[in-house]
C-alpha positions as CSV (number, residue, x, y, z in Angstrom):
1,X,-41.6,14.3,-7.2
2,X,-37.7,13.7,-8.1
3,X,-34.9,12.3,-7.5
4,X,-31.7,12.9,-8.9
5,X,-28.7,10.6,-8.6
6,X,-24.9,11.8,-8.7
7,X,-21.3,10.5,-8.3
8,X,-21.2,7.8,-11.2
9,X,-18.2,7.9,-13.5
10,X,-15.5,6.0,-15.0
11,X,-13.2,4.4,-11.9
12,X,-10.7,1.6,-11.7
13,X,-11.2,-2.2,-10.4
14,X,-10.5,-1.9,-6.8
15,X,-11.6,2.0,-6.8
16,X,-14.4,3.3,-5.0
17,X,-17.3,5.7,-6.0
18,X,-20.1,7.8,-3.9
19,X,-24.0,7.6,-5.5
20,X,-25.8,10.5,-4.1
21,X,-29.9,10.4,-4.5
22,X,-31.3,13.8,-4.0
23,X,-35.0,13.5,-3.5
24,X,-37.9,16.3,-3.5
25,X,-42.0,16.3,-3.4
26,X,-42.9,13.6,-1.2
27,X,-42.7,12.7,2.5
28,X,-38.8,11.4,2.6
29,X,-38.5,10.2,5.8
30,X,-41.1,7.9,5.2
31,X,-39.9,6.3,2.3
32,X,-38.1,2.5,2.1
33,X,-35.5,3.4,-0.3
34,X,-33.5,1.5,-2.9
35,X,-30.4,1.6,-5.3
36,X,-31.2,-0.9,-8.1
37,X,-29.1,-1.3,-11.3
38,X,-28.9,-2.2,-14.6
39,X,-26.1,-3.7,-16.7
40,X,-26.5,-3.9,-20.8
41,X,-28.9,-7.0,-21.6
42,X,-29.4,-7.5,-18.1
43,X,-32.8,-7.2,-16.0
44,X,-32.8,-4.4,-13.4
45,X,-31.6,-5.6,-9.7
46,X,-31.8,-4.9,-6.3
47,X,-28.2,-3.7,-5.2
48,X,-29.4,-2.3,-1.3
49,X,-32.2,-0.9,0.2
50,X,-32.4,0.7,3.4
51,X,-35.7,1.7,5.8
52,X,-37.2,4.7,6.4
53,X,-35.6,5.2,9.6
54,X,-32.0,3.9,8.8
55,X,-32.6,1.3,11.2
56,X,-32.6,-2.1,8.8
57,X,-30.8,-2.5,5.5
58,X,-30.6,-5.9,2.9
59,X,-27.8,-5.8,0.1
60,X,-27.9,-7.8,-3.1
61,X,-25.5,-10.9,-2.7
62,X,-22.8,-9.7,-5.3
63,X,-22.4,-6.5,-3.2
64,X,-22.2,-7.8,0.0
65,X,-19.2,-6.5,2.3
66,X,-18.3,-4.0,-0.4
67,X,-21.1,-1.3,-0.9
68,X,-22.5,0.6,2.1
69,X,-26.2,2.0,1.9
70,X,-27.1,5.5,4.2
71,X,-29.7,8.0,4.2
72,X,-29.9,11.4,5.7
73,X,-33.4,12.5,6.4
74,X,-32.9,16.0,7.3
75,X,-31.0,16.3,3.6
76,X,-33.9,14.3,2.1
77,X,-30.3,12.0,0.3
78,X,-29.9,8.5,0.3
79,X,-26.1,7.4,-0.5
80,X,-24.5,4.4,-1.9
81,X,-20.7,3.9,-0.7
82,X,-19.5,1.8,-3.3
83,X,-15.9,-0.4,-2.7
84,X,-13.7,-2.7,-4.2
85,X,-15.3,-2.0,-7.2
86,X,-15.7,-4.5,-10.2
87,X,-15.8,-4.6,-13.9
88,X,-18.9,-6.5,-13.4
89,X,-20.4,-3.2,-10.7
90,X,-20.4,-1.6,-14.4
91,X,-24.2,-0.5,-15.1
92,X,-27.0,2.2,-15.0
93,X,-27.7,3.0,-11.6
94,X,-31.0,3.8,-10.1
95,X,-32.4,5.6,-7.2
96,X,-36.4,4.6,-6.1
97,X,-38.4,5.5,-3.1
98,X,-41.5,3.3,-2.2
99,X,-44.2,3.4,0.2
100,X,-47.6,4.1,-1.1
101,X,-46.0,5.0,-4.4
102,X,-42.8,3.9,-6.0
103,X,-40.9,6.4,-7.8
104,X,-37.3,6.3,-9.9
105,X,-35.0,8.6,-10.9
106,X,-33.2,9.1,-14.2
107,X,-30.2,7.2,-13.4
108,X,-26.2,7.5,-13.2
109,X,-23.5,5.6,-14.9
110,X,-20.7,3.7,-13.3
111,X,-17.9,2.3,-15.3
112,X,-15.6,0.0,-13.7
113,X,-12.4,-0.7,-16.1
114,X,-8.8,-0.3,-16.2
């Protein structure tokens, strides 16, 4: 099992990034899956999580109206659209898959500052 995340960086307040979650060796498409993050001295949270199908998704307050979560399940790739972006967005973010099972991948940083 894997998953790999891609597109964190270093990007302005107000800028906008792309996470990609590349996943491989389980049943994708039957997966709830999840972008969670984790800022320095902070406890990992929920940021958006979306069902297997696509057909429901649930965002963390504090990204409400700004990030956009979406999954392709022919590509096996969940993506989080991020927007408006804030020095407080800045952490560790990290890609899970759960059903039976709940897996995590490595993570990618995003660094919101000027």
């Amino acid at each position: 099992v894997q998953l790999v995340e891609s597109g964190g960086g270093l990007v302005q307040p107000g800028g906008s990034l792309r996470l990609s979650c590349a996943a491989s060796g389980f049943t994708f498409s039957s997966y709830v899956m999840s972008w969670y993050r984790q800022a320095p001295r902070k406890e990992r949270e929920l940021v958006a999580l979306i069902t297997s199908a696509g057909g429901s998704t649930n965002y963390g307050d504090s990204v409400k109206g700004r990030f956009i979560i979406s999954r392709d399940n022919a590509k096996n790739t969940v993506y989080l659209q991020m927007n408006s972006l804030k020095p407080e967005d800045t952490a560790v973010y990290y890609c899970n898959a759960r059903l039976y099972y709940s897996y995590w991948g490595q993570g990618t940083q995003v660094t919101v500052s000027s």
